[in-house]
MARFIDO-578338 format. One record per atom (N, C-alpha, C): x, z negated, y negated. Coordinates in steps of 0.02 Angstrom, whole numbers, padded with zeros to 5 digits, always signed. Example, Ala and Ser with C-alpha at 12.3 -4.5 7.8 and 13.67 -1.06 7.14 Angstrom:
# residues 2
+00660-00390+00284
+00615-00390+00225
+00660-00390+00165
+00642-00354+00112
+00684-00357+00053
+00645-00394-00002
//
This chain:
# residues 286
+00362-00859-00797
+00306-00822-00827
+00249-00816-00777
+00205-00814-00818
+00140-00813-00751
+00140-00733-00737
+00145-00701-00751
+00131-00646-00731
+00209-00610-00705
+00214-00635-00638
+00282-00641-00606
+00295-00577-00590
+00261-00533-00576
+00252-00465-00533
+00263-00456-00461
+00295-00408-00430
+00311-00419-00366
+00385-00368-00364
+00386-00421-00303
+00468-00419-00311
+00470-00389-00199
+00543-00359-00204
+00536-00315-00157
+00616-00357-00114
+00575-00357-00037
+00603-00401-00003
+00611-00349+00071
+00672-00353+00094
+00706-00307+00170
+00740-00342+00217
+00696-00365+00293
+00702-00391+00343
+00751-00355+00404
+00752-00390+00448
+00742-00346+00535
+00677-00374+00546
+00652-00345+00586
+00574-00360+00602
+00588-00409+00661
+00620-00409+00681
+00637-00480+00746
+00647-00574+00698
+00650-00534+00626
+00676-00579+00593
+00623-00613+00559
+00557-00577+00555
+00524-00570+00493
+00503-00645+00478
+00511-00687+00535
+00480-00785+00524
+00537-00813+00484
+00575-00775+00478
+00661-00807+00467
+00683-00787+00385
+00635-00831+00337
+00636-00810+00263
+00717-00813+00242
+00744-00870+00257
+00821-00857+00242
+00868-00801+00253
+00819-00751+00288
+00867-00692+00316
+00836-00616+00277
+00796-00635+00223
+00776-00592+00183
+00821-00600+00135
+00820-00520+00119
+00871-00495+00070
+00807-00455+00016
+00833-00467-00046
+00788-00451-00119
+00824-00395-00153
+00799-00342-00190
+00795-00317-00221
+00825-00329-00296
+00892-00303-00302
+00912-00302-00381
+00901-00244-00409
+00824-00238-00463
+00813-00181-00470
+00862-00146-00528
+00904-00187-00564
+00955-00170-00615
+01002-00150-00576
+01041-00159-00532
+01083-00103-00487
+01055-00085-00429
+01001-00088-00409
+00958-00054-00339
+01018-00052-00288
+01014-00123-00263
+01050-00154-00197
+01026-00200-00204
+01012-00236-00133
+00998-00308-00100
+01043-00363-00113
+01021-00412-00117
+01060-00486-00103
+01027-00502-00080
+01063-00580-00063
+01025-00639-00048
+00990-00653-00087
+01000-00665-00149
+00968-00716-00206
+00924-00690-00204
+00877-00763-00210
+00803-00773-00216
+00771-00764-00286
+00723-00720-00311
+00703-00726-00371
+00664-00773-00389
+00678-00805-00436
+00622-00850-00468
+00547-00828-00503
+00487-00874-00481
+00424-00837-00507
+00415-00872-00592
+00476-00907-00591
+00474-00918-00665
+00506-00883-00733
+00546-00842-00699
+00591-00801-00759
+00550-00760-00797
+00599-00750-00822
+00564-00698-00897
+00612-00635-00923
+00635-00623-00871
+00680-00540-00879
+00633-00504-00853
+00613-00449-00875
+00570-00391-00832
+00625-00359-00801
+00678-00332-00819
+00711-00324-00802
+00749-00322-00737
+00730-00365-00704
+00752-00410-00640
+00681-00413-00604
+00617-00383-00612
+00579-00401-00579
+00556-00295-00538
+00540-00314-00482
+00529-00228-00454
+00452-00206-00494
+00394-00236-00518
+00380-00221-00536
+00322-00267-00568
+00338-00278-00655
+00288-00329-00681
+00215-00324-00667
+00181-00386-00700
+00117-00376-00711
+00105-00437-00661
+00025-00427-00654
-00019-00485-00626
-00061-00460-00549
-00034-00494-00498
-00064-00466-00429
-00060-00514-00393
-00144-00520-00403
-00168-00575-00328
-00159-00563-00255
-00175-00496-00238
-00194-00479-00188
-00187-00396-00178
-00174-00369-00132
-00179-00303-00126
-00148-00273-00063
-00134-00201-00089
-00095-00186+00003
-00059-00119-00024
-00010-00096-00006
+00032-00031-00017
+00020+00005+00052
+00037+00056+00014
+00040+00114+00110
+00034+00200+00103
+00075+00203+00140
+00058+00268+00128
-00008+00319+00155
-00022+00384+00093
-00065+00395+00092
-00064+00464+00108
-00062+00481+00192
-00070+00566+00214
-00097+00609+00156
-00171+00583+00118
-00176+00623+00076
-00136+00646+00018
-00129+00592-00018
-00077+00620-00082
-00010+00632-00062
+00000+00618-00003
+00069+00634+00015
+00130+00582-00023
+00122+00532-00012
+00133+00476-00064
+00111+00400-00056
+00155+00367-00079
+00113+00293-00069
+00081+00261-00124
+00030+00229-00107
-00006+00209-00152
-00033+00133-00145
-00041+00113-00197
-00045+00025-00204
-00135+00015-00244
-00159+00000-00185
-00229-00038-00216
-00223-00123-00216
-00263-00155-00275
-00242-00219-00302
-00310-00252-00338
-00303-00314-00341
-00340-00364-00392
-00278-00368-00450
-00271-00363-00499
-00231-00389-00545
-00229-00449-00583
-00280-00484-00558
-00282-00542-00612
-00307-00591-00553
-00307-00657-00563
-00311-00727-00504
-00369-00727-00492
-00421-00703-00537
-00498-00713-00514
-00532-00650-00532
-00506-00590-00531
-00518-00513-00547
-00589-00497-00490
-00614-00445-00510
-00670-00421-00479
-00676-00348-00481
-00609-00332-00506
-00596-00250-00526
-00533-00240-00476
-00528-00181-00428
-00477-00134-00396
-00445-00093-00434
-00383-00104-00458
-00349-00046-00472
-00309-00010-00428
-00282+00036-00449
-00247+00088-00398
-00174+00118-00461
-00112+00131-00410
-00045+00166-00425
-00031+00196-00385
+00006+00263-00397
+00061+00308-00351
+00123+00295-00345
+00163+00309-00286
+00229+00323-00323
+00229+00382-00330
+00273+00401-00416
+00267+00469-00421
+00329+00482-00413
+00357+00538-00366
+00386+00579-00345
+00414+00629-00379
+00418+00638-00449
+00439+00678-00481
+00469+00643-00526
+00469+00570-00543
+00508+00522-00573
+00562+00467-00536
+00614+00515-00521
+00656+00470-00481
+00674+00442-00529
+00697+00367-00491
+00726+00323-00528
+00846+00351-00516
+00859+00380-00607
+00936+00368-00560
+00942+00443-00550
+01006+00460-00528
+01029+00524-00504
+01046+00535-00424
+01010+00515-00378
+01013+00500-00329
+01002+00570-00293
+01056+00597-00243
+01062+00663-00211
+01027+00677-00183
+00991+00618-00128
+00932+00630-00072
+00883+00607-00105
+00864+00555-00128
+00777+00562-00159
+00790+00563-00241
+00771+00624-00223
+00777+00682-00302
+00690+00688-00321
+00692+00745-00362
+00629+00752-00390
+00599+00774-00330
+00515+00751-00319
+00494+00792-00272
+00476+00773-00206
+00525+00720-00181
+00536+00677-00136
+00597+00676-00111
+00628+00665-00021
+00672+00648-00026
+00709+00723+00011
+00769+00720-00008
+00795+00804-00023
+00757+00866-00058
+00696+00824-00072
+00652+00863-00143
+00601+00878-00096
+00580+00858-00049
+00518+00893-00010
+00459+00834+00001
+00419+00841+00025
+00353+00761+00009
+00367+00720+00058
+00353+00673+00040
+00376+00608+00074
+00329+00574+00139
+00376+00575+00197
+00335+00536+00248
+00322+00482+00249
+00272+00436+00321
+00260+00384+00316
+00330+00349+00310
+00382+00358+00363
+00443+00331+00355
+00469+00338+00323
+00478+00349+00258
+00498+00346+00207
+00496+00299+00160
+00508+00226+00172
+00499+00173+00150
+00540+00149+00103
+00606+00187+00094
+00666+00181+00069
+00639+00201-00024
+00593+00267-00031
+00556+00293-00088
+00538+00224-00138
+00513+00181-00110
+00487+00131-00138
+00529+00107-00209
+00587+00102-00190
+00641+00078-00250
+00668+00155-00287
+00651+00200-00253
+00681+00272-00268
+00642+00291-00340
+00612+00258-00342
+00532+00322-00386
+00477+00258-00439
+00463+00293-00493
+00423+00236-00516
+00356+00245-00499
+00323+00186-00518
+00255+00170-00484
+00223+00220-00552
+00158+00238-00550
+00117+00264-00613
+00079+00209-00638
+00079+00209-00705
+00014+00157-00740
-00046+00150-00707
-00072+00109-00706
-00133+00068-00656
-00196+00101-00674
-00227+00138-00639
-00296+00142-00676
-00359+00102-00610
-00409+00109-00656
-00477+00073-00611
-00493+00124-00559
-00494+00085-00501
-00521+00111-00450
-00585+00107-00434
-00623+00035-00423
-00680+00007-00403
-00701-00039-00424
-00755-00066-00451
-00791-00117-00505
-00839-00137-00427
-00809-00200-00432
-00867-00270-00378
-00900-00300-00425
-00966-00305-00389
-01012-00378-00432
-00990-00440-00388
-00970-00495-00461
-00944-00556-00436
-01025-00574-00420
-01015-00629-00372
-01071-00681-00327
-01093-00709-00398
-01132-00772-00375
-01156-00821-00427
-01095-00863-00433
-01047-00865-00389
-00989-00915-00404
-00964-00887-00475
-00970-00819-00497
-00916-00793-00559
-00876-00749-00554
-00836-00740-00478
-00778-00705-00464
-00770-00686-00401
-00739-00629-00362
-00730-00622-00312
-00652-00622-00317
-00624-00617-00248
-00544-00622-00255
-00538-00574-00189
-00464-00605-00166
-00426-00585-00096
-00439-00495-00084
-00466-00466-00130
-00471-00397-00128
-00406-00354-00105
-00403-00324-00021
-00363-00277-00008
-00409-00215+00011
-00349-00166+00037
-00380-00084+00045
-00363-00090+00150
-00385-00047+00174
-00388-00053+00214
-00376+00036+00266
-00307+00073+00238
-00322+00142+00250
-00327+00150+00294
-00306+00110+00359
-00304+00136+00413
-00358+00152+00457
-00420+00138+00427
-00482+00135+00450
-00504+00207+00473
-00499+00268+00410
-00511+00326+00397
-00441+00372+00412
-00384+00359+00438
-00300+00395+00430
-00294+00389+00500
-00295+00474+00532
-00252+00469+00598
-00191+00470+00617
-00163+00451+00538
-00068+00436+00549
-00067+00378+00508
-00090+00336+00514
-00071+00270+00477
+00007+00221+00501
-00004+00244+00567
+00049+00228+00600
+00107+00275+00588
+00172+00260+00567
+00223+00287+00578
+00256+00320+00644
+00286+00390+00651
+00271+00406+00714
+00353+00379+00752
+00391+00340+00705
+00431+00315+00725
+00418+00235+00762
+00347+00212+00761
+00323+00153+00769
+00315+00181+00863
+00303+00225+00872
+00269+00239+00940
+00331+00227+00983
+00300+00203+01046
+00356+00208+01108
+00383+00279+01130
+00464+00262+01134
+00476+00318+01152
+00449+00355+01207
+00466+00415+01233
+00423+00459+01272
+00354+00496+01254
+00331+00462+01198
+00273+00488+01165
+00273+00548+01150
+00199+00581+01168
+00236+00654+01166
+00195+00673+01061
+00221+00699+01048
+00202+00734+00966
+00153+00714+00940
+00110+00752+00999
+00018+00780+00960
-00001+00692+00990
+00045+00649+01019
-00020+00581+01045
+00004+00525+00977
+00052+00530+00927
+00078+00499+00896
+00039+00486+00839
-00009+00479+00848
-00072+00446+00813
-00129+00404+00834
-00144+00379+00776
-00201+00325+00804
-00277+00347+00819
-00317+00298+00824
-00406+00332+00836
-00417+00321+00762
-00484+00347+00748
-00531+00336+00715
-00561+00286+00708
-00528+00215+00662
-00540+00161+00690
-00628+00139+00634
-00623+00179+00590
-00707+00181+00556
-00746+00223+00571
-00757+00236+00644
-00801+00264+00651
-00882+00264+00634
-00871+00192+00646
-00953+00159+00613
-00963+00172+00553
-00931+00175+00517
-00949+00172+00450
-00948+00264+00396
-00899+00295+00428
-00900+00360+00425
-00867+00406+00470
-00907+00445+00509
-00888+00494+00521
-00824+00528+00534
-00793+00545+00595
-00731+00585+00575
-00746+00645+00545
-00802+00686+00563
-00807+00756+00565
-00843+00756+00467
-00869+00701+00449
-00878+00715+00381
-00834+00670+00343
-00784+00649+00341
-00755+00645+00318
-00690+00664+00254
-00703+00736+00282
-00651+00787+00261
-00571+00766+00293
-00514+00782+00251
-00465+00769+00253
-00453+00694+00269
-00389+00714+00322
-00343+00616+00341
-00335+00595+00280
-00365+00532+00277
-00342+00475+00226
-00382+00503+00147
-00434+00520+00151
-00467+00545+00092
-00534+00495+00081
-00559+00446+00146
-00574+00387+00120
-00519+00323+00115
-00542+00265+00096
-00503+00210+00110
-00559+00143+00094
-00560+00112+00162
-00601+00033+00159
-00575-00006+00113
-00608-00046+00088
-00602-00118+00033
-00632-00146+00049
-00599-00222+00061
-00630-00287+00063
-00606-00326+00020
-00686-00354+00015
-00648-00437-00031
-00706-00492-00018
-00689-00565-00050
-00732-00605-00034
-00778-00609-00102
-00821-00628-00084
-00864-00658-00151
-00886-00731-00152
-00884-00753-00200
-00891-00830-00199
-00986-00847-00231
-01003-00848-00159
-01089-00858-00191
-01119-00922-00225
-01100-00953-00212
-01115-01027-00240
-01055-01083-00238
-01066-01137-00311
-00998-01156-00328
-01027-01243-00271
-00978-01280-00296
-00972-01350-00281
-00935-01362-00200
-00906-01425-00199
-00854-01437-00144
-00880-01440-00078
-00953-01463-00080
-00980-01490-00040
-01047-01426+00001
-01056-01368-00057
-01093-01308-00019
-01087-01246-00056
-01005-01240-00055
-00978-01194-00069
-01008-01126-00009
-01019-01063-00038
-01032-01014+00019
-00990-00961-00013
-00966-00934+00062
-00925-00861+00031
-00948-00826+00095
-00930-00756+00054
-00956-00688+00092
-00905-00642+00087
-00873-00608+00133
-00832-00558+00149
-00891-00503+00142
-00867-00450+00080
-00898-00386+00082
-00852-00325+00085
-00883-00259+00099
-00829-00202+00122
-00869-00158+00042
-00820-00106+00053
-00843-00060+00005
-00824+00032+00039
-00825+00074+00046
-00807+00142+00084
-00788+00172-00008
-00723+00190+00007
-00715+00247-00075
-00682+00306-00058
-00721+00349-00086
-00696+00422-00072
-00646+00457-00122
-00591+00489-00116
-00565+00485-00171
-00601+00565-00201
-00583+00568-00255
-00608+00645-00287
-00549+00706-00252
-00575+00760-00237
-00540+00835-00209
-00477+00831-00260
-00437+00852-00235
-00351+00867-00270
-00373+00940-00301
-00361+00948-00335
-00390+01025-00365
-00332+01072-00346
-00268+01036-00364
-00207+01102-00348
-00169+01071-00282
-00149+01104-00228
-00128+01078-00189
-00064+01102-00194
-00004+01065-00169
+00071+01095-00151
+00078+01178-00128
+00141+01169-00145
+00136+01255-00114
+00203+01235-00075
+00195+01277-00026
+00289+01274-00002
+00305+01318-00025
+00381+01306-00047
+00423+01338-00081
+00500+01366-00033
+00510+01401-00032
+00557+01431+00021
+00604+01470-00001
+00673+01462+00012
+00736+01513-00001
+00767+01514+00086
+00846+01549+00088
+00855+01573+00121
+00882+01537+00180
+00880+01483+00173
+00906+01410+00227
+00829+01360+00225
+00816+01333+00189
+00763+01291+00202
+00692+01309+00157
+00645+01272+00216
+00569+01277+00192
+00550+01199+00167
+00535+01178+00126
+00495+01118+00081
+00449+01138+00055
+00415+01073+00053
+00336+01055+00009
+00351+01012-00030
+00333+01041-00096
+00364+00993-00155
+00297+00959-00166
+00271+00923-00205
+00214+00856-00230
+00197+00885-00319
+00171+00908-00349
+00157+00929-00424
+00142+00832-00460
+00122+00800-00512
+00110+00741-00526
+00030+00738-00487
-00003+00699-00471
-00064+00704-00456
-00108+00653-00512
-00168+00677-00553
-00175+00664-00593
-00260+00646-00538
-00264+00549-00529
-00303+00521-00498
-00348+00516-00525
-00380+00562-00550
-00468+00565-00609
-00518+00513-00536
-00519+00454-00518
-00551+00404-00477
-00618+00386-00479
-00642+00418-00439
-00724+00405-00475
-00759+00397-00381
-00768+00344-00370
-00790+00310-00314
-00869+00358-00292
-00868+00414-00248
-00935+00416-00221
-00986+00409-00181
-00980+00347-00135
-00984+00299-00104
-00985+00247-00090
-01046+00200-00086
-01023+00149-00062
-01054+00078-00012
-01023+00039+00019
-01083+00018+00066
-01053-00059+00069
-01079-00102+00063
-01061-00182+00093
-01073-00199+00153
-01061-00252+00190
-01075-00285+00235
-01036-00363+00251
-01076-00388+00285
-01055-00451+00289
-00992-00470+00353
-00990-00422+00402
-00941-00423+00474
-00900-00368+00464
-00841-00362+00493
-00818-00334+00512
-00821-00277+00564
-00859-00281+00615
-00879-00246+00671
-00790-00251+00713
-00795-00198+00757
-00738-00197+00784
-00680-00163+00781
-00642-00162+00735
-00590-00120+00700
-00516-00132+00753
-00498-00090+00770
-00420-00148+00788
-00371-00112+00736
-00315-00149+00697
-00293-00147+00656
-00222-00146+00666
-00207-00165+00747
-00131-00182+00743
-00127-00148+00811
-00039-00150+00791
-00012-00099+00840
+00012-00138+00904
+00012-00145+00958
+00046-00178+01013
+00101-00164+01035
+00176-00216+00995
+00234-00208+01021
+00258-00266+01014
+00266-00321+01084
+00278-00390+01084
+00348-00379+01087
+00388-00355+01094
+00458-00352+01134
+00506-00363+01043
+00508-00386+01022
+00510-00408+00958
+00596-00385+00959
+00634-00414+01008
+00717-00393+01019
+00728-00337+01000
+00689-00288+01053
+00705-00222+01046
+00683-00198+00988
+00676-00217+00946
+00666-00209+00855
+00709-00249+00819
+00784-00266+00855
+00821-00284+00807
+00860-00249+00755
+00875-00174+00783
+00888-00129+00725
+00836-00103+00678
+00775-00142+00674
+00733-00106+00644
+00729-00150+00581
+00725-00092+00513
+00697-00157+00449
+00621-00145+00425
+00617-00189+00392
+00527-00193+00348
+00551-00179+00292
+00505-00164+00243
+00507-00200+00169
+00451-00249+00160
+00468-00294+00130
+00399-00339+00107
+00397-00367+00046
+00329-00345+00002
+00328-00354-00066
+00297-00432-00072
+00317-00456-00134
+00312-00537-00131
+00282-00532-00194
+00223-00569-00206
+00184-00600-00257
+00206-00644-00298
+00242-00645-00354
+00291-00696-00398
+00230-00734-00450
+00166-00775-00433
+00131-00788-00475
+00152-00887-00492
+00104-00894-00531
+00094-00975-00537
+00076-01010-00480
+00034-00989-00418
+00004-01003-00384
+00046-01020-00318
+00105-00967-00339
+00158-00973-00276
+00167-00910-00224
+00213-00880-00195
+00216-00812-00172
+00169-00805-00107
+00150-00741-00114
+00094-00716-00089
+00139-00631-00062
+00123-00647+00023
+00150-00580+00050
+00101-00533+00055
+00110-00471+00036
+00069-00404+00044
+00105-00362+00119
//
């Protein structure tokens, strides 16, 4: 089927060049195998989650307390949509990620395990691009880490790190502000390309950005407390998305985006997840 969806794939990170050593997602008994899914079947059933996705990026989102998936949905789309996982729809009767998150309280960055725990929410529009003169823009991802001083997992840091350093900089500064910003992770960058002019021979494309602010959460969590433990439960968050901002450009400027840890060994107990693009076109890693 062309509209393969994406399907959910768990490494060691020492491993991650080593496709034969990925293990997939059986979302009908939620356990791994080997077996490889096909981008041709036609069970939804068997797929982590249908539909049509060119391009996009998952991650978690300090603000909603939650992860969230911005996307192109269609091969030559020019529209961003956006999903949660919602947290109050576990998937299953599962003891530790129950309603709420996992032992019922909101979910951290490391919390990667949620992903298969919880269903995604119906897609709504995030951001409307004007396609070029080519017709279409594509390759559209989000980019949170730009505006999030925990984008990084604080399990990612070298040990000895002390608490309060277990975060990153302000890596958009250029573009907004820490101090007006408001809240971590309450903007998020978008890029995509645009295709300005067609033919083989003077084809032109342009990488443009976009800055989106999301709208104020009106009700926030409350912690909830009895006589052994304190939690913060998550209410549904109802993403009324209405972009108030926004800016293009043609460069990048100087962002750094990645974390520095060559020692790849000493990450042999460590796993990934990695979502796989099941289209016509052929799989596509997010």
């Amino acid at each position: 089927m062309i509209d393969g969806g994406l399907q959910l794939a768990r490494v060691r990170l020492n491993e991650i060049g080593a496709h034969d050593r990925y293990m997939f997602l059986d979302p009908e008994n939620l356990n791994f195998t080997a077996d490889s899914p096909s981008p041709k079947g036609s069970d939804h059933e068997k797929v982590y989650l249908p539909g049509i996705f060119s391009s996009g990026s998952i991650f978690y989102s300090s603000y909603f307390g939650t992860f969230v998936m911005i996307y192109f949905n269609k091969l030559a789309d020019s529209t961003f949509y956006i999903r949660y996982l919602n947290t109050n729809l576990p998937v299953g009767n599962d003891v530790i990620w129950r309603r709420g998150g996992q032992h019922g309280a909101a979910l951290q960055p490391e919390d990667v395990e949620a992903l298969f725990k919880y269903v995604w929410s119906p897609q709504q529009r995030l951001y409307g691009t004007s396609p070029g003169k080519g017709g279409f823009n594509y390759a559209g991802m989000a980019h949170p880490e730009d505006f999030n001083r925990h984008y990084f997992g604080k399990s990612l840091y070298p040990d000895g790190t002390r608490t309060e350093e277990r975060k990153n900089d302000w890596y958009g500064s250029k573009l907004r502000a820490e101090s007006d910003a408001g809240e971590d992770g309450k903007h998020v960058l978008l890029s995509w390309t645009s295709h300005l002019h067609e033919g083989l021979d003077r084809s032109v494309y342009k990488a443009q950005l976009a800055v989106v602010e999301f709208d104020d959460i009106s009700t926030r969590p409350r912690a909830s407390t009895s006589a052994t433990t304190s939690t913060t439960t998550h209410k549904p968050i109802d993403m009324n998305l209405v972009p108030k901002g926004s800016g293009t450009g043609s460069s990048w400027g100087s962002f750094l985006t990645c974390f520095d840890h060559t020692d790849l060994d000493a990450l042999a107990a460590v796993e990934v997840f990695i979502l796989l693009s099941l289209t016509a076109a052929g799989v596509l890693f997010w």
